[in-house]
ZATOR-764347 format. One record per residue (C-alpha): residue in three letters; x, y, z negated. Coordinates in steps of 0.001 Angstrom, whole numbers, padded with zeros to 6 digits, always signed. Layout:
N
ALAXYZ/...
// end
This chain:
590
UNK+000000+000000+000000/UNK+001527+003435+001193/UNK+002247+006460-001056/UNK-000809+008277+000760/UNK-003207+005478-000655/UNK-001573+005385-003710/UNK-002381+009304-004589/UNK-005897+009238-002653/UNK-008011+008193-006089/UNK-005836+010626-008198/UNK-007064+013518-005461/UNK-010705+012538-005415/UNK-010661+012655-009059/UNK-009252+015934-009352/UNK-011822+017119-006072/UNK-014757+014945-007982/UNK-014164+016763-012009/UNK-013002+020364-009916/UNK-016360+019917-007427/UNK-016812+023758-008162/UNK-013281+024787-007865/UNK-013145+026891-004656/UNK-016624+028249-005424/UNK-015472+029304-008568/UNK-011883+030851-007300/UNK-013862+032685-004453/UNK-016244+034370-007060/UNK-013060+035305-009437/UNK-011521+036527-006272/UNK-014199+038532-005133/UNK-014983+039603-008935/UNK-011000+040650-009569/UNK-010775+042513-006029/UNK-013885+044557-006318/UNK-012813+045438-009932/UNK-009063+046268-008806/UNK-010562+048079-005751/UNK-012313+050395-008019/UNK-009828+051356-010605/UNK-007042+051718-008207/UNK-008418+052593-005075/UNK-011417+054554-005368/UNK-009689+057101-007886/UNK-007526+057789-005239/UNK-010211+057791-002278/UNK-012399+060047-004293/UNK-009421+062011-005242/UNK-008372+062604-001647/UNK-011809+063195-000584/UNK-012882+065849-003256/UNK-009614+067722-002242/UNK-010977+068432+001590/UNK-014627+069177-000167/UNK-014153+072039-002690/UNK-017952+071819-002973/UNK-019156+068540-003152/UNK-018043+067339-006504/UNK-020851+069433-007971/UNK-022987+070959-005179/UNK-022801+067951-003344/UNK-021937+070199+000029/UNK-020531+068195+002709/UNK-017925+070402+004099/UNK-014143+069158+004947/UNK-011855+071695+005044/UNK-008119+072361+004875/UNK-008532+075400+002430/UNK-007059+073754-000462/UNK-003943+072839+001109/UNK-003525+075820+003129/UNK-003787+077997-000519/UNK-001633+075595-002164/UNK+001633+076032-000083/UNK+000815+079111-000130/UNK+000757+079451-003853/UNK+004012+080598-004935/UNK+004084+078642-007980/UNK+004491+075814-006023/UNK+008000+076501-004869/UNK+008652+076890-008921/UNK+006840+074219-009933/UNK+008896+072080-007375/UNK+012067+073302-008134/UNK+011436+072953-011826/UNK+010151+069112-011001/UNK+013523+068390-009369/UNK+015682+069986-011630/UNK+013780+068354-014703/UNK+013936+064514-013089/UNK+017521+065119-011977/UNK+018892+066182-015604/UNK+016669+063266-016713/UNK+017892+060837-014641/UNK+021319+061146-014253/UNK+021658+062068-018447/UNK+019489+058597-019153/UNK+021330+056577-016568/UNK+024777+057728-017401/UNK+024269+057158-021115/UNK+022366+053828-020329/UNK+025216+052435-018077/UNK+027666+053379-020494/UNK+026105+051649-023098/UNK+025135+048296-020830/UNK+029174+048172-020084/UNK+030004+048702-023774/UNK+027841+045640-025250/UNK+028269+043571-021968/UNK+031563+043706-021154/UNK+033699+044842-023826/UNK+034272+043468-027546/UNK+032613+046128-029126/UNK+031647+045516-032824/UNK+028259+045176-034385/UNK+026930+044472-031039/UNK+023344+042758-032710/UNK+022656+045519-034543/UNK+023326+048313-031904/UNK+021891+046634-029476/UNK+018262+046784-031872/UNK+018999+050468-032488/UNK+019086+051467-029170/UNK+015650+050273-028558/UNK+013794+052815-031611/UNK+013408+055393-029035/UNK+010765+053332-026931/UNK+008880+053183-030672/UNK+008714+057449-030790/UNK+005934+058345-028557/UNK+006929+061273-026055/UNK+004399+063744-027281/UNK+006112+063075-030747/UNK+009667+062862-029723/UNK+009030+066517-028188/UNK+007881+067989-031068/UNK+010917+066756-033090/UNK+013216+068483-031019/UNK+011316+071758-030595/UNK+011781+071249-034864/UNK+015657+070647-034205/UNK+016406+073140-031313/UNK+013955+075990-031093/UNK+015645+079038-030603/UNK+013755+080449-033830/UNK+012944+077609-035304/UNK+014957+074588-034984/UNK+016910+073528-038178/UNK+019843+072796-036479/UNK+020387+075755-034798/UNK+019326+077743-037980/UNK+022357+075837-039673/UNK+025349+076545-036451/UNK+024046+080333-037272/UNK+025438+080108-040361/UNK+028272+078425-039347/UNK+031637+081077-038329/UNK+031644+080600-034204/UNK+028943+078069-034505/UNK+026618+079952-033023/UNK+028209+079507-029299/UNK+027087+076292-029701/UNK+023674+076524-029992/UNK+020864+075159-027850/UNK+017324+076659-026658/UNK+015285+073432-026064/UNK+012971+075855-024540/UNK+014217+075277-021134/UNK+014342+072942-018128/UNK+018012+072061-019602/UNK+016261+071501-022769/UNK+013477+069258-021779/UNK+016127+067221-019363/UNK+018298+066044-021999/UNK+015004+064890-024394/UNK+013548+062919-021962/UNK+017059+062024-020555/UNK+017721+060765-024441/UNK+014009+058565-023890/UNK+015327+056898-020657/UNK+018516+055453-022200/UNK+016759+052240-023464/UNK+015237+051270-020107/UNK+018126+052097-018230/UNK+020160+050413-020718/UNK+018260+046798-020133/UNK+018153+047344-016265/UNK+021551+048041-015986/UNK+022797+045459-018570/UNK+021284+042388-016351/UNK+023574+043412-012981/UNK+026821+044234-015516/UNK+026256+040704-017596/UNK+026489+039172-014309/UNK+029516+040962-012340/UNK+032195+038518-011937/UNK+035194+039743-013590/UNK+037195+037856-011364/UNK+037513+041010-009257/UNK+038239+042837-011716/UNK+041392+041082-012952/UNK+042589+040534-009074/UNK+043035+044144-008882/UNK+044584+044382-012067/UNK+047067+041951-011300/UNK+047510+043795-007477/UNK+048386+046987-009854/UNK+045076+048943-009777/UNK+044821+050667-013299/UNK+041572+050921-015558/UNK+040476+053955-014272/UNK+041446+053272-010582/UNK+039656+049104-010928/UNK+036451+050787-012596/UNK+035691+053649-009628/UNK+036807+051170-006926/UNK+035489+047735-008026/UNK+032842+047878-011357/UNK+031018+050620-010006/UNK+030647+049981-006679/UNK+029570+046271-007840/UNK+026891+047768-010424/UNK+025513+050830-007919/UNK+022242+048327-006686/UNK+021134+047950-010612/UNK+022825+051844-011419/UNK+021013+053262-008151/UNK+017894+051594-008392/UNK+017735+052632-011829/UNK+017987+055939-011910/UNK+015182+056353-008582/UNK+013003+054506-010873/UNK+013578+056411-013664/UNK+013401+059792-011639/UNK+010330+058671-010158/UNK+009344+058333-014326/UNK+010820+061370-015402/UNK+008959+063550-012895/UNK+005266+062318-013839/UNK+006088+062781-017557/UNK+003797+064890-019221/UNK+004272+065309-022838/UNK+007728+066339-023231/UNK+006928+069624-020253/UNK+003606+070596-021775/UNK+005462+070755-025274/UNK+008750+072177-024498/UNK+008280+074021-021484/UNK+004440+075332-021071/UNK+004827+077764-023867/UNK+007441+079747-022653/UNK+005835+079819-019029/UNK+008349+076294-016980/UNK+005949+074694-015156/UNK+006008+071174-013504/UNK+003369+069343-011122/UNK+002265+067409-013667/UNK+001139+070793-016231/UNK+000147+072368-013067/UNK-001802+069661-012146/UNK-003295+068508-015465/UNK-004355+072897-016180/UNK-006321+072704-012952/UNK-008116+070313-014265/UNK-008302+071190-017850/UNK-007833+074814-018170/UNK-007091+076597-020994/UNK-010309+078966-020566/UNK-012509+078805-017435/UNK-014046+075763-015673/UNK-011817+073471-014142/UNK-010787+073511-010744/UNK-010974+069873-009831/UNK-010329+070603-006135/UNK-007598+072124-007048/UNK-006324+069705-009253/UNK-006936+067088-006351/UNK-004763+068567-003900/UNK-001881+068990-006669/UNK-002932+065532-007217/UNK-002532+064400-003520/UNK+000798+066440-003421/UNK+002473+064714-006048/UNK+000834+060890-005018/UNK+002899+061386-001688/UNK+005740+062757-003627/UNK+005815+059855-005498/UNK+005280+057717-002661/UNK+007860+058596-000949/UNK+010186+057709-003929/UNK+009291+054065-004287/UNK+009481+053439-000870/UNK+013386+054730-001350/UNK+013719+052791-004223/UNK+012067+049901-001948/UNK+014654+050369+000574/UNK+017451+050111-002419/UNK+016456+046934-003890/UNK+016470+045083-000171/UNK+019994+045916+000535/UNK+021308+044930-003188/UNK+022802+041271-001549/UNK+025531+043172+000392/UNK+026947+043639-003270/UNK+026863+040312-004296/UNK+029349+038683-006427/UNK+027897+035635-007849/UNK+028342+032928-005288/UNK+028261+028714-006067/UNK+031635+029163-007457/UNK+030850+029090-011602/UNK+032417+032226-013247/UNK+033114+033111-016713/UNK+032592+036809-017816/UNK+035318+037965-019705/UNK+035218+040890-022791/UNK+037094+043853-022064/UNK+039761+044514-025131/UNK+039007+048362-026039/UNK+041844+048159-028786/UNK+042128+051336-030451/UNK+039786+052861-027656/UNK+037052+050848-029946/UNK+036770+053880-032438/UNK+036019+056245-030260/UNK+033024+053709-028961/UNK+032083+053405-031777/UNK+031922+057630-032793/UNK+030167+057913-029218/UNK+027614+055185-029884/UNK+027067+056955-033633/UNK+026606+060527-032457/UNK+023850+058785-030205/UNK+022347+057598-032460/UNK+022256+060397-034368/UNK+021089+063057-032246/UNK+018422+060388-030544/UNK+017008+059220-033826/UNK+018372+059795-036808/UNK+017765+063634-036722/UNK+014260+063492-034740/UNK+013216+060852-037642/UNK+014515+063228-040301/UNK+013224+066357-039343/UNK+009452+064564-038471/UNK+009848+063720-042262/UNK+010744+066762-043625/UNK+008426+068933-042079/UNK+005353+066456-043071/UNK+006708+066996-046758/UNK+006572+070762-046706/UNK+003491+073384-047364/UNK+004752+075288-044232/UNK+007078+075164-041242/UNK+010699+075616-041796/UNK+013988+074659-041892/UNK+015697+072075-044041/UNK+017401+073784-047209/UNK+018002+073483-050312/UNK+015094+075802-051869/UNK+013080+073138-049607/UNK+013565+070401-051875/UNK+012127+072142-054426/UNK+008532+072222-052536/UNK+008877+068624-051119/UNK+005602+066754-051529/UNK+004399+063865-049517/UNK+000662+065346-050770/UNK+000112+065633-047320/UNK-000164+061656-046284/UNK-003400+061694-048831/UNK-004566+065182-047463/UNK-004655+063593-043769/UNK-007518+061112-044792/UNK-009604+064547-045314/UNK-009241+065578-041964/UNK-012651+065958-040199/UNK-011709+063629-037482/UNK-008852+061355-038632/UNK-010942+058477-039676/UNK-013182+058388-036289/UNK-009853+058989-034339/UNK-008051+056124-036366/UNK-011125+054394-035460/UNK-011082+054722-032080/UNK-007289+053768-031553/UNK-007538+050748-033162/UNK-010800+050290-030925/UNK-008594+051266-027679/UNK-005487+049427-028455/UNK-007471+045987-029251/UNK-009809+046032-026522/UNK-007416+047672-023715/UNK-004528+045380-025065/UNK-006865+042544-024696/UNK-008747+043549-021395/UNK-005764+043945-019950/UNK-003793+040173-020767/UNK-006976+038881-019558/UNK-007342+040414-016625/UNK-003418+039993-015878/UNK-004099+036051-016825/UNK-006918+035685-013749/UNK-004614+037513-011529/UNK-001647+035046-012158/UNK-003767+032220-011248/UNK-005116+033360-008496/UNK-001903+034667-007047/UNK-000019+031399-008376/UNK-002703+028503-008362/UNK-005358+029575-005907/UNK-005387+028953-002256/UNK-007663+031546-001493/UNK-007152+034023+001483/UNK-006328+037442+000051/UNK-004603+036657-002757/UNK-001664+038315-002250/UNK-004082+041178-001352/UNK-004526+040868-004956/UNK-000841+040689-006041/UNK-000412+043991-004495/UNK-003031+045923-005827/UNK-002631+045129-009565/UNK+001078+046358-009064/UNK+000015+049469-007210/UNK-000801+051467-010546/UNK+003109+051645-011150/UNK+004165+054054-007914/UNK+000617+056237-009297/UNK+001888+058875-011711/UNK-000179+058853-014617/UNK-001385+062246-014676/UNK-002750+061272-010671/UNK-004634+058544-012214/UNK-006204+060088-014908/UNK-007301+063253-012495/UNK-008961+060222-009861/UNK-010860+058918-012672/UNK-011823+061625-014015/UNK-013513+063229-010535/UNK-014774+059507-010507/UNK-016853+058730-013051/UNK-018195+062520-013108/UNK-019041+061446-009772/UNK-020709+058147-011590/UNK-021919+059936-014502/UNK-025958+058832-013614/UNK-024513+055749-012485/UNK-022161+054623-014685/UNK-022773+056564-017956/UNK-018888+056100-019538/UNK-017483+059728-018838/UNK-016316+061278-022503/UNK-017094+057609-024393/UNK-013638+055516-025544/UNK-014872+053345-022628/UNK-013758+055798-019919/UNK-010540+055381-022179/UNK-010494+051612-021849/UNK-010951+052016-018182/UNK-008043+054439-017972/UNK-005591+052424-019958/UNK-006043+048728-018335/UNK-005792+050156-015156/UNK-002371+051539-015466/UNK-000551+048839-017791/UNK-002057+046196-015410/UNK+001070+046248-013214/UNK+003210+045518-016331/UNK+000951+042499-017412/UNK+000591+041349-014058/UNK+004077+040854-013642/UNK+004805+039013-016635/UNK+001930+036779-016578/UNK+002883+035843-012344/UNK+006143+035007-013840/UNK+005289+033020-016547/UNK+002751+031426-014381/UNK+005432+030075-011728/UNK+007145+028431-014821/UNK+003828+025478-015121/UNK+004006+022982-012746/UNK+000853+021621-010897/UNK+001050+018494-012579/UNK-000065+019269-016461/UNK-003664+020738-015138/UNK-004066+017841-012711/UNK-003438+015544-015672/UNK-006323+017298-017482/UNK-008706+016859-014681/UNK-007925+013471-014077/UNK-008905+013450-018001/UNK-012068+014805-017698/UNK-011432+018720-018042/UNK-013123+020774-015914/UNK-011670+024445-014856/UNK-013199+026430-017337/UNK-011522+024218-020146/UNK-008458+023092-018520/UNK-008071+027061-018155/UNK-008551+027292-022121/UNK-007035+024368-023553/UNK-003956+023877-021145/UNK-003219+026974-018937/UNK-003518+029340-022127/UNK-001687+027449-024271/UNK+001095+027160-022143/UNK+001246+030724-021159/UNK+000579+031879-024695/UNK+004276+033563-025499/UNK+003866+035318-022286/UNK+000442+036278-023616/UNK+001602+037529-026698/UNK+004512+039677-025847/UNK+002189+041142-023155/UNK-000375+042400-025799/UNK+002141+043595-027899/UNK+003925+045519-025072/UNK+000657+047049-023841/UNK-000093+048033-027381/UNK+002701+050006-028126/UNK+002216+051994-024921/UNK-001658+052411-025830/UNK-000808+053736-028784/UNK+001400+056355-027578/UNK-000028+056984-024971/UNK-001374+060603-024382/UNK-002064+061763-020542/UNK-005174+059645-019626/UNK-006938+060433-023030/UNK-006113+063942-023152/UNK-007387+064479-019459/UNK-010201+062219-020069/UNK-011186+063607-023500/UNK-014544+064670-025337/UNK-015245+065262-028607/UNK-016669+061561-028821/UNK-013555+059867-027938/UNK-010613+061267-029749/UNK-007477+059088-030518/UNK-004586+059435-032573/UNK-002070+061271-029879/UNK-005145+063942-028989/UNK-005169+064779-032495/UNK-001610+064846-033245/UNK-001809+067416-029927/UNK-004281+069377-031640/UNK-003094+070253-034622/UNK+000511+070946-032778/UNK-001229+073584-031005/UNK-003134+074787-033922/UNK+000417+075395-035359/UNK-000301+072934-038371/UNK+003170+071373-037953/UNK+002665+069688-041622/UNK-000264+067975-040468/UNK+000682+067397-036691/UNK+004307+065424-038037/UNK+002546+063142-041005/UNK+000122+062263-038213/UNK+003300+061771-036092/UNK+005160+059499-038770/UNK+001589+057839-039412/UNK+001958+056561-035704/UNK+005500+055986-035345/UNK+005327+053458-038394/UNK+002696+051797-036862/UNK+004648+051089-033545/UNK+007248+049713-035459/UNK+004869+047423-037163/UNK+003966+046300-033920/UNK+007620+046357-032454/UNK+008005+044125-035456/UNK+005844+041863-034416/UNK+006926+041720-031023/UNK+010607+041216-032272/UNK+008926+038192-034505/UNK+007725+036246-031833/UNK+010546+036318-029595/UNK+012628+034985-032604/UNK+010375+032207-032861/UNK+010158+031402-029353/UNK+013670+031226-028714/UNK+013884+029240-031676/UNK+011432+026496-030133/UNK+012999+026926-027254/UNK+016731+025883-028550/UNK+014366+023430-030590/UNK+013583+021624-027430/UNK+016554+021941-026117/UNK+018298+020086-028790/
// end
């Protein structure tokens, strides 16, 4: 009896106890598209659309015209607001990259000390929200305010050496300091797995460090260095938080506070026509960008230097250069935590706004951690971020779950259709999103009643982390074989079980660091609710926001500490699994 025969009964079985199967994956497919269609696509559609019909978001006046985009490059804000863009993402960029590839060849490829511990410091700054970490250094640098330049003024020639965060400089280097962890882990993967091979051939041909490092370790690393800083350009420029804090009040404008004022102004209706065409603007701006960093990533074999041959990767002896690694990795860590932390801290123990001193101490009181529970809205916002992170954390594994198995498991036509648009969220800046949704659903309003409920918020949240938990549910998906959900049909499972009982369980670390991942970024997150907010669904970053611009700084940093020890709670967490996992995994190894 052939093969063929031999497997015939074990596919009838699996046909017979899966008899539904390709109904069922046709009405997830169909289910999963029209949802993915909507939160990605039609934002942008409607977007587009409202920007060539001034008058039809509200009059409902069919009427395309050009007017918008004619005023806007004529506006001459824009040639600011671009030039302050591109100066902003280029200080970001290079500053985070730089410091990020420094770091990745320090703990990679050297014998640095204390490399465990340094390598879990560097990742705090992904725990301080942006909104947050901006308002810590407007406390440490403002030009009248900031406690560290109060303290160089008192210093004799000190005072050359201080720095107005109040400037496109100013907001480069914070959100250059917030890119170092990502860049650090992007980077660290091509570095870990140079061969150092070429590096010791041109040692021994006579090349010295300096000449082997610009002629063979960089130009190995520039795929990973290169694509790294596009991507984080492309990240710097939709950022939000840190412009609107440091720069809006002293007049720097970027597209994303230009765009996110047209469609929340100050005073005035909004201009969500206007905000459209900024909107459109920056989507092909952005656009543009990923298809460079696209173009990048295709060409990265031509710098290959892994090949069949096994390699070793050697650690660099730094000798007495060591020290001075070690000062640079301290003062790091000191200017992008230690000091943000301390000053958040102070300035939630004090009555009033000022600088650390020693007539401070005297007034320190931590009074205001009960006082915040007597806030109007901090229990309902509390609330409702606990609300958002469970149920967009959760919405969004789930919904990143069904995508993996259709992309992975499924043989249905379109489902790489499917792949696509659950990672097209990542090339949409934030602040693009949030506008589309917005002009959406007050489009929907009589239709689909969400606008200015924590729903809208839900909405808002899963569709722009589902890239992230698409991607590491696809992964983890390619990991199970065939076999272990054929073996539950052929026990009687049908999908619906063999989904909960097998395909679950297997995917279930993936699962897990997902949530946790998506739950940290929910909870300091700030764009989409702020653009999308009402007085019905306020979260923990709107009302940190508030009282910042109520100039309540006491209030506005407790609520900021609040919220930065609960991400590390959750960080915790995070950490905790992936202890225990690669404990079972060495486990079952053994």
């Amino acid at each position: 009896m052939t093969s063929g025969a031999l497997n015939r009964p074990l596919k009838l079985a699996i046909v017979d106890r899966w008899g539904f199967r390709m109904e069922s994956q046709h009405v997830l497919f169909l289910g999963i598209m029209a949802f993915l269609l909507f939160v990605v696509c039609a934002p942008i559609g409607i977007m587009f659309w409202a920007s060539l019909n001034p008058g039809w978001i509200f009059d409902g006046k069919l009427e395309i015209t050009l007017t918008n985009y004619v005023s806007l490059l004529r506006d001459p804000f824009l040639l600011e607001a671009f030039k302050n863009t591109l100066a902003y993402g280029l200080i970001a960029s290079v500053m985070g990259v730089a410091l990020g590839a420094i770091f990745a060849w320090l703990l990679e490829r050297t014998d640095l000390p204390f490399k465990a511990p340094i390598f879990f410091l560097l990742l705090i700054p992904t725990a301080i929200p942006g909104l947050i970490y901006a308002i810590a250094f407007v406390l440490l640098f403002d030009s009248h305010i900031g406690a560290v330049n109060i303290a160089l003024a008192w210093l004799p020639y000190a005072r050359y050496f201080q720095f107005d965060i109040q400037s496109v400089l100013g907001m480069g280097v914070v959100e250059g300091l917030r890119l170092v962890p990502g860049s650090f882990l992007m980077i660290a993967a091509v570095v870990r797995r140079m061969n150092p091979e070429l590096e010791a051939a041109a040692h021994v041909a006579g090349a010295g460090a300096c000449k082997t490092l610009s002629r063979i370790t960089l130009p190995l690393a520039m795929p990973g260095i290169l694509g790294a800083y596009i991507y984080y350009f492309i990240s710097s420029i939709e950022s939000f938080e840190i412009p609107a804090i440091i720069g809006v009040p002293v007049g720097i404008q970027v597209f994303a506070t230009r765009l996110f004022f047209a469609a929340k102004p100050i005073g005035g209706l909004p201009r969500l026509d206007v905000a459209a065409t900024w909107g459109t603007l920056f989507l092909v701006v952005s656009g543009i960008l990923v298809w460079i960093y696209g173009r990048v990533l295709r060409h990265g074999e031509r710098f290959a230097s892994i090949t069949g041959r096994g390699f070793r990767p050697r650690a660099i002896q730094l000798g007495r250069w060591r020290y001075i690694a070690l000062g640079f990795v301290g003062c790091y860590f000191v200017l992008a935590i230690l000091f943000p932390l301390l000053v958040l801290i102070w300035t939630s123990a004090q009555p009033y706004m000022r600088a650390p001193s020693m007539a401070g101490l005297k007034d320190l009181s931590f009074s205001s951690y009960l006082a915040v529970w007597t806030l109007p809205r901090f229990g309902f916002a509390l609330r409702n971020t606990i609300v958002l992170i469970l149920v967009s954390s959760t919405a969004t594994m789930a919904l990143a779950f069904v995508i993996a198995w259709l992309v992975v498991r499924s043989n249905v036509r379109g489902r790489r259709l499917i792949d696509f648009l659950s990672f097209t969220p990542h090339a949409i800046p934030t602040i693009v999103l949030g506008v589309g949704l917005m002009i959406l659903f007050i489009f929907l309003v009589h239709v689909i009643p969400i606008y200015g409920t924590l729903w809208i918020l839900v909405v808002g949240m899963v569709a722009k982390r589902i890239s992230y938990g698409s991607r590491v549910m696809v992964a983890s998906m390619y990991q199970i074989h065939r076999e272990l959900e054929q073996a539950a049909a052929i026990c009687g499972a049908n999908m619906l079980k063999t989904f909960w009982y097998v395909t679950s369980r297997l995917v279930a670390p993936a699962l897990q660091n997902g949530w946790l991942y998506t739950a940290i970024h929910v909870n300091s997150a700030l764009t989409i609710p702020l653009l999308l907010h009402t007085e019905k669904n306020t979260v923990l970053p709107i009302l940190i926001w508030s009282e910042w611009q109520d100039a309540n700084a006491s209030m506005a940093t407790t609520l900021s500490v609040i919220t930065i020890m609960f991400t590390f709670s959750l960080m915790g967490l995070l950490y905790g699994i992936v202890r225990r996992s690669e404990k079972r995994a060495r486990l079952e190894a053994a």
